[in-house]
N, C-alpha and C positions, 0 to 999 in steps of 0.2 A: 504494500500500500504506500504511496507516494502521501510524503509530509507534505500539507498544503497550509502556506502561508496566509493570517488572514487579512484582508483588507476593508480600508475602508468601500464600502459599495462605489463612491465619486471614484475611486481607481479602477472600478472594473474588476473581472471575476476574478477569483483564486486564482493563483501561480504556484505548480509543483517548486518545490525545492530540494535542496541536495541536503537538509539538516537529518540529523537520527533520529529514528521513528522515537514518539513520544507514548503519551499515557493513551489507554483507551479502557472507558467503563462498560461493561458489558451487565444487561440486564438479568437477571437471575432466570427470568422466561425462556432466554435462550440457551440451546446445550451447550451449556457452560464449559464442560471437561475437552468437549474438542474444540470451543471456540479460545480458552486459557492454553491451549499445546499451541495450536498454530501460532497466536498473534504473541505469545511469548519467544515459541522459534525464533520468528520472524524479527525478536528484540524489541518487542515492547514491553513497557508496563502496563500488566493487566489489573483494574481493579472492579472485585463482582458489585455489584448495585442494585438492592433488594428497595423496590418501590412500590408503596401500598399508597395508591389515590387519596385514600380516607384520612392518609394523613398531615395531607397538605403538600406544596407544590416545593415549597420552600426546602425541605428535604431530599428532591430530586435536585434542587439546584445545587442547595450543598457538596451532593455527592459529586457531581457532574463538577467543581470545581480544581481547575486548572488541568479537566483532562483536554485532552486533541481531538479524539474522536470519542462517541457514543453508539454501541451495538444494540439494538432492540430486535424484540420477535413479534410484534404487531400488535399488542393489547396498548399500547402506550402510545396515551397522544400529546403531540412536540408541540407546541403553540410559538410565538411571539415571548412571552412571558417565561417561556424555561429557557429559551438559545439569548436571548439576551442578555441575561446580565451573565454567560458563561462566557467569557473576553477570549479564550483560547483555545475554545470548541470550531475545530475544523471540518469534519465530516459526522452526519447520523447515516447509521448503514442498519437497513432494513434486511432483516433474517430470514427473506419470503421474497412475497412478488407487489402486492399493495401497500403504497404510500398514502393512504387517504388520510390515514391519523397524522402526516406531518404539516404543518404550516409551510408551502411551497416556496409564497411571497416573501413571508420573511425568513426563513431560510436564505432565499437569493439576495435580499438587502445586504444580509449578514455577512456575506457572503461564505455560506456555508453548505457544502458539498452533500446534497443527499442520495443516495444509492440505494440500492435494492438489491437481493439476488435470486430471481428467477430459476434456481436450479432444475433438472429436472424431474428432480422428486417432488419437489412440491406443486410439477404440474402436474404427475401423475397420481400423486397422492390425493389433491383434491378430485380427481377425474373418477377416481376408486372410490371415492369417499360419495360423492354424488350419485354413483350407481350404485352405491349402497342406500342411501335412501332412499331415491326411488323403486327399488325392491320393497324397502320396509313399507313404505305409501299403501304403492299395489296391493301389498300382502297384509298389510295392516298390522302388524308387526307389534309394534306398541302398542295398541290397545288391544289385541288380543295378550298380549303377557302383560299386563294389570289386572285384565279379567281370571286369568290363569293366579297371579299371584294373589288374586280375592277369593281365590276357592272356587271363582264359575269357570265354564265350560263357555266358548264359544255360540254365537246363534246365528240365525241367517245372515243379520246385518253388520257381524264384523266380519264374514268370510269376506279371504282376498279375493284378487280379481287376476284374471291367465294376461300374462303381459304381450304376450304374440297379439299380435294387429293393432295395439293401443298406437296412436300418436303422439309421440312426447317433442315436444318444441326447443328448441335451443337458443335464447338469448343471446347473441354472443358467441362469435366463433373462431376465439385464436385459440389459444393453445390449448389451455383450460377447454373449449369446447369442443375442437379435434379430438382432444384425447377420450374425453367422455362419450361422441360420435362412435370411434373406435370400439371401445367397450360395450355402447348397447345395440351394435351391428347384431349381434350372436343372440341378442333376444327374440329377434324377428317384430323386430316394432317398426313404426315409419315414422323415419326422424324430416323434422323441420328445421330451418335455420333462419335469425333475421339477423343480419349486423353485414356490415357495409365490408367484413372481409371474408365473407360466402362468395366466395368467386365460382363459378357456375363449375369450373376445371376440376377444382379442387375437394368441389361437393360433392360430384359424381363418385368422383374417388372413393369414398366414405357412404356413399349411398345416402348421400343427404339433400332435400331439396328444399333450394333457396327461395324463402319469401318474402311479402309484409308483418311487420310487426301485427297489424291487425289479425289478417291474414292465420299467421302462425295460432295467433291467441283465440279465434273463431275454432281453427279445428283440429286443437291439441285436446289430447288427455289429460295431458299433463307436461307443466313445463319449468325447465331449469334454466336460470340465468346467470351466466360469465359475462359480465361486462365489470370494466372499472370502475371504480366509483367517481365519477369528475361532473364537472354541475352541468353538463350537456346528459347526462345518466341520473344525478340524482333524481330523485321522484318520478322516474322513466313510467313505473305502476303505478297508476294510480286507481280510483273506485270505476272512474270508466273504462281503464284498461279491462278490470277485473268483471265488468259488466258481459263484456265480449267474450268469454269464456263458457263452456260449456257447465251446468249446472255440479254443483258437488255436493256429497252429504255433509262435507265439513268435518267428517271424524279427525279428532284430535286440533282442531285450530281454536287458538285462542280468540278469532274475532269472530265469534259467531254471526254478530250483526252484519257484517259485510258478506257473511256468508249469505243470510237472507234476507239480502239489499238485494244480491244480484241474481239468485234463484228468481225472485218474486218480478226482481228487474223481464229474465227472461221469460218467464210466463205471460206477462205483460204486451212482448215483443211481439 
């Protein structure tokens, strides 16, 4: 990792420099025992950094005092208010793929380096992780093992449902949604796609075909969303998105009212 000198933002961005790697605090979130081998190797000073919200901000600034860089694993969010008054904080390096929890803008004021690392575990981890629950959805998964752990037995209406022919939709198709593509090819479902990097080439590939956001949301079973978070996506769903969807029983969501907002919406139609 290249020492970066900081500057005032009127100078313009960081400049690598040739000084000896400095301190770096590394969140207790992240795996710690291999992130302390490497950046030790490597000649730094590593110090671990246990931060509980609840108790206040002023103790992350603390700790964060007179390191170079800062390593997180995603639960932590970087504001204006924690990189400022850190004078010698030179890079936040994100231990995944989403930066939404960092403050961008002032980050870049500060001029301070924010990173990410997209490995490819954690785009297949989440890809796994998302055909896993939509398995459990289908099958109902949870709420039949709460019924099982209350002593009942299953009834018509928590039997799963055969996932062969269902439509499931894909929000979002880079990496994160290739991968997950890939994986529910073998179910025998018919995948959809909306997002502007569904290139028709690419879809075919995968057996996925490219549509409207509407579109997708009209004649899915069921759909799972990879996009970034950035303010052209936030609140992308909203109650009329959710209106355009085909009816659900709701098992297991906590907003029932939306649930039968948009049932009664569709009956209506």
């Amino acid at each position: 990792m290249a020492h970066l000198k900081r500057k005032h933002p009127a100078d313009g961005p960081a400049i690598g420099s040739c000084e000896m790697p400095g301190r770096v605090c590394v969140a207790v979130s992240v795996r710690t025992e291999l992130a302390q081998a490497l950046l030790k190797k490597a000649g730094f000073q590593v110090a671990l950094l246990a931060w509980i919200p609840s108790r206040g901000r002023d103790k992350l600034v603390e700790g964060l005092d007179g390191a170079d860089a800062f390593m997180i694993a995603g639960s932590e969010t970087i504001d204006r208010e924690i990189m400022a008054p850190c004078t010698k904080l030179q890079a936040i390096v994100k231990g995944g793929i989403g930066i939404e929890r960092i403050d961008l803008d002032a980050a870049t004021e500060l001029g301070i380096l924010v990173c990410n690392s997209p490995t490819p575990e954690s785009v297949i981890g989440l890809a796994e992780a998302t055909v896993g629950l939509i398995v459990a959805l289908f099958k109902r998964l949870k709420l039949n093992e709460a019924r099982l752990r209350s002593g009942q037995w299953k009834t018509l209406d928590s039997q799963g449902e055969v996932m062969a022919g269902k439509t499931i939709g894909l929000i979002g198709f880079g990496r994160i949604g290739r991968e997950t593509a890939k994986r529910l090819g073998a179910w025998g479902v018919r995948l959809l796609a909306s997002s502007p990097r569904a290139t028709p080439e690419e879809a075919e590939v995968l057996g996925v075909t490219p549509v409207s956001l509407d579109e997708l949301l009209r004649k899915s079973d069921l759909v799972t969303i990879h996009v970034v978070l950035t303010p052209e996506t936030r609140h992308m769903i909203t109650l009329g998105e959710l209106r355009l969807m085909k009816p659900t029983r709701g098992h297991g969501l906590r907003q029932p009212a939306i649930v039968r907002d948009r049932n009664e919406h569709r009956r209506d139609a």
